[in-house]
VEXDREN-2710 file (C-alpha; in Angstrom, 1 decimal):
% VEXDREN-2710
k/r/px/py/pz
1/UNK/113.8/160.3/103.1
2/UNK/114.0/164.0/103.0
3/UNK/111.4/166.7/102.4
4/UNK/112.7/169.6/99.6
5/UNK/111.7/172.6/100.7
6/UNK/111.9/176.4/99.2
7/UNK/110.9/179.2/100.3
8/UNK/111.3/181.1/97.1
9/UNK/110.3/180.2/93.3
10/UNK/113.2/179.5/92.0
11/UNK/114.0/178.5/88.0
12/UNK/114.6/175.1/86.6
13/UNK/115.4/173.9/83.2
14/UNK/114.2/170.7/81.7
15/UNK/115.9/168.2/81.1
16/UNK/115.7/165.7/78.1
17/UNK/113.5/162.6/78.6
18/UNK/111.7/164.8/81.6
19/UNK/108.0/164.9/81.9
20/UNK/105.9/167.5/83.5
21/UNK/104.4/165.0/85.9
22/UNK/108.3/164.2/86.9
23/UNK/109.2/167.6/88.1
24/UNK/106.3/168.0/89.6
25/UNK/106.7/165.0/92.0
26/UNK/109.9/165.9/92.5
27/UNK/109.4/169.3/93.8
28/UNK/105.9/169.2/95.1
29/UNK/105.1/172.0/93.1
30/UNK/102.5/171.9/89.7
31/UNK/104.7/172.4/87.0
32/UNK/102.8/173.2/83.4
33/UNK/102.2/170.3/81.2
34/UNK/103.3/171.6/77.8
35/UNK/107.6/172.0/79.0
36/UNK/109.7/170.3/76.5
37/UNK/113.6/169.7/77.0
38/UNK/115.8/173.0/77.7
39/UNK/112.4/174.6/78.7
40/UNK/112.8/177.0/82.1
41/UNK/110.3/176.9/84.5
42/UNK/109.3/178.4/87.6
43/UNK/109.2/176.0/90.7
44/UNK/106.8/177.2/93.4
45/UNK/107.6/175.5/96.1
46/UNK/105.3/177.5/98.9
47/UNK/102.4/174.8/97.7
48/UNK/101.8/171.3/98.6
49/UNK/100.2/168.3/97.1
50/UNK/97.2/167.2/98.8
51/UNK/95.1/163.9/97.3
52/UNK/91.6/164.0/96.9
53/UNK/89.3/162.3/98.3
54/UNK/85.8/161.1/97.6
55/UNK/83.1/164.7/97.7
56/UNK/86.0/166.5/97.0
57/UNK/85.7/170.0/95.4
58/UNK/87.7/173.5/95.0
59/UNK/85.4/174.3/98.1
60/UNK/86.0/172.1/100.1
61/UNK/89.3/171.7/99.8
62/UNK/89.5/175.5/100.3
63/UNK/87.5/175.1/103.8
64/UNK/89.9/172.4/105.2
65/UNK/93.2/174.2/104.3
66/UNK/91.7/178.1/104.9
67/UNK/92.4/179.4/101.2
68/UNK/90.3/180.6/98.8
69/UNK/88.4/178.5/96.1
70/UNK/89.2/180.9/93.3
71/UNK/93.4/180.9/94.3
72/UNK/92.5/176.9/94.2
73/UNK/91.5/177.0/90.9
74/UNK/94.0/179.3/89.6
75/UNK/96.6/177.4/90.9
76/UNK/95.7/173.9/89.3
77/UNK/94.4/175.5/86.2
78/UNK/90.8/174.9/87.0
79/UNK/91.1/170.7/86.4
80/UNK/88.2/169.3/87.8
81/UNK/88.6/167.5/91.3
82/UNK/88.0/164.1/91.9
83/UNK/89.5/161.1/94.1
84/UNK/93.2/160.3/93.9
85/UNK/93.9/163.8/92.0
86/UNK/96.1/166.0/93.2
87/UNK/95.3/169.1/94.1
88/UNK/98.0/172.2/95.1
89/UNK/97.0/174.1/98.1
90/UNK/99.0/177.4/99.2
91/UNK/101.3/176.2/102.5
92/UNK/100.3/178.3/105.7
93/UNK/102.4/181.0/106.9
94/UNK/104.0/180.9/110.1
END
C-alpha cells in the first residue's frame, strides 16, 4: 500500500454519501465534521494521525513529537484525549 503525501493544503470537494471521518482517513489529515456534499475543504496534509494511548494528554503528546500543547489543541479542536483517539500532530520538518 502507498502512503499519500502533500506538502501543500490543497482543496477538496465532497462528495455525496462522504463523511467527515472518510476523508479524513483517507488523507490523514482532520477534516471538520459539519461538510455536507459539494462542500470544499482544505486538506492539510503536513499533519499525521497518531493513536492514543492510555495517560495520554495534549501534553504529552506535545513532549513526544516536540510541538506545542496549544497548536495540539488548536488543531483537533480541543476534543479531549483519550485511548484509541486520534490525535493530529504537525509532521517534523526536514
Amino acid at each position: 500500500m502507498y502512503e499519500l503525501k502533500l506538502s501543500k493544503p490543497r482543496l477538496y470537494r465532497v462528495k455525496a454519501g462522504q463523511t467527515a471521518r472518510m476523508i479524513s482517513e483517507a488523507f490523514g489529515c482532520p477534516v471538520p465534521d459539519d461538510v455536507r456534499a459539494g462542500d470544499v475543504v482544505t486538506v492539510r496534509c503536513d499533519l499525521f494521525a497518531y493513536r492514543a494511548r492510555v495517560g495520554d494528554t495534549y501534553a504529552s503528546v506535545a513532549e513526544k513529537f516536540g510541538a506545542g500543547e496549544e497548536e495540539l489543541r488548536r488543531l483537533n479542536g480541543g476534543a479531549p484525549v483519550y485511548p484509541t483517539c486520534t490525535v493530529y500532530v504537525p509532521r517534523p520538518r526536514d
